[in-house]
C-alpha positions as CSV (number, residue, x, y, z in Angstrom):
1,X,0.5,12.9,0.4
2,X,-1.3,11.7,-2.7
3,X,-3.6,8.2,-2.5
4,X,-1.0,6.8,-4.7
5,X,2.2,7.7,-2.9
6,X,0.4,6.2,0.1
7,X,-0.6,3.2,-1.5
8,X,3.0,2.7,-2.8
9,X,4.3,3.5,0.9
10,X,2.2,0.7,2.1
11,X,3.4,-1.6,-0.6
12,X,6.9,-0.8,0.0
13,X,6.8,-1.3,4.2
14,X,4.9,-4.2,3.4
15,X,7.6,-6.2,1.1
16,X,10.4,-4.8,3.6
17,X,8.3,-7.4,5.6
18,X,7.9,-10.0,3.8
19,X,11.2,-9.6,1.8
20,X,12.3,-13.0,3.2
21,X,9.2,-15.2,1.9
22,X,10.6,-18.2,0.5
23,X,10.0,-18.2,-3.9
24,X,8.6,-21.2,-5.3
25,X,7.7,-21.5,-9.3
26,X,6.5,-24.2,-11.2
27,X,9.3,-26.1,-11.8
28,X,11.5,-22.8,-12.3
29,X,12.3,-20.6,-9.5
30,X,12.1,-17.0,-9.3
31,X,15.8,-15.2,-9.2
32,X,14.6,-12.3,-7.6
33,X,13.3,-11.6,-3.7
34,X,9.8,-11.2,-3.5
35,X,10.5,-7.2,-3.2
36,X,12.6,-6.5,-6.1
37,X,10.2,-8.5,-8.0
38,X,7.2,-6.0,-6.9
39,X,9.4,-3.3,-7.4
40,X,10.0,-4.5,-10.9
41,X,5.7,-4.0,-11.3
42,X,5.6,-0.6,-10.3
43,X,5.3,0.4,-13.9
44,X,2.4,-1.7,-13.9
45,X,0.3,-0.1,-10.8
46,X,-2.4,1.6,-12.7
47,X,-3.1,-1.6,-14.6
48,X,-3.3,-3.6,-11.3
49,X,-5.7,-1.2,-9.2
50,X,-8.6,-3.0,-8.1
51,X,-11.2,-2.5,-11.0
52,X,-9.0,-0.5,-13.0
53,X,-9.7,0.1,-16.1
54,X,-6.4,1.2,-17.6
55,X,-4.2,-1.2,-19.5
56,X,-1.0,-2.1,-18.7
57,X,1.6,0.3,-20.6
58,X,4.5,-0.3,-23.1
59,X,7.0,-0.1,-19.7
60,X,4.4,-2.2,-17.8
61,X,4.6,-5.9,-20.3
62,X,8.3,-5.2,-20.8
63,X,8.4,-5.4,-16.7
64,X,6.3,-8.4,-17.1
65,X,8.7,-10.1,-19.6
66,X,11.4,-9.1,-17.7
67,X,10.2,-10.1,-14.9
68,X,9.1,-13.9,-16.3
69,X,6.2,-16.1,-15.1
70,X,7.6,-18.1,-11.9
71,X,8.6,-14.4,-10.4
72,X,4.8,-13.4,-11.2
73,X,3.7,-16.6,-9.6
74,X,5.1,-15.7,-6.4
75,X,4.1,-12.8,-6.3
76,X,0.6,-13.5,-6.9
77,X,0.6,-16.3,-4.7
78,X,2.8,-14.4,-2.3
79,X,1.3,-12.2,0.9
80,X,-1.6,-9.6,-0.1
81,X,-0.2,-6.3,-1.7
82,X,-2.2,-3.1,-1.1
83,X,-3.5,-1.7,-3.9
84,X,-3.1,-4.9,-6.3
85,X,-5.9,-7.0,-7.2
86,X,-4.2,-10.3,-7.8
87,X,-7.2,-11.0,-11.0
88,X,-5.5,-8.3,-12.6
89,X,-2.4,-9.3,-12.0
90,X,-2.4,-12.9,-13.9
91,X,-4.2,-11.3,-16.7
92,X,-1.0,-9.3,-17.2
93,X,0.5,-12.1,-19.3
94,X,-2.2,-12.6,-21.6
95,X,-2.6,-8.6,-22.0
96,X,1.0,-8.1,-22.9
97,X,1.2,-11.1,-25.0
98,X,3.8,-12.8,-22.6
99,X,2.9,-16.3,-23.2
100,X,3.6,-17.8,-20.0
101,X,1.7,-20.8,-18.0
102,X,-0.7,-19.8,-15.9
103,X,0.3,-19.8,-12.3
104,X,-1.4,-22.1,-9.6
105,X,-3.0,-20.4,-7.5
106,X,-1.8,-21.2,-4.0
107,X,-5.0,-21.7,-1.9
């Protein structure tokens, strides 16, 4: 099995989980659970590596649109991901021009 199949196993069995983690945005909540919003950022899991230098792809920021800030916020504020550095992650918006708020982060 490759490195990146198992890192995306382990994300998987992790939101299966944590699927029922309660969703809280900034004043707008997110429609989706927290694992079909991760699943929605699979097209962006080279740009979300830990130190990864790659940017995030066409398919990636039209995820990110899609997907809309208070969903992001949840997930970044969420459990820990394997495999996603959570810096990487809230740079997203700015990278694909998304023009959200910037999410609290949940301390």
């Amino acid at each position: 099995m490759k490195a990146s199949q198992s890192i995306l196993l382990a994300v998987f069995t992790l939101a299966l989980v944590t699927a029922s983690v309660v969703q809280k945005g900034e004043g707008l909540t997110c429609g989706s659970t927290f694992f079909s919003a991760m699943v929605q950022l699979i097209p962006c899991r080279a740009a979300l590596a830990p130190f990864s230098p790659v940017p995030p792809s066409g398919a990636c920021c039209n995820a990110i649109k899609a997907l809309g800030q208070p969903c992001l916020c949840v997930l970044v504020n969420g459990p820990p991901i394997s495999g996603v550095d959570r810096s990487m992650a809230l740079q997203l918006p700015d990278k694909c021009t998304a023009n959200f708020e910037p999410c609290d982060m949940m301390k």
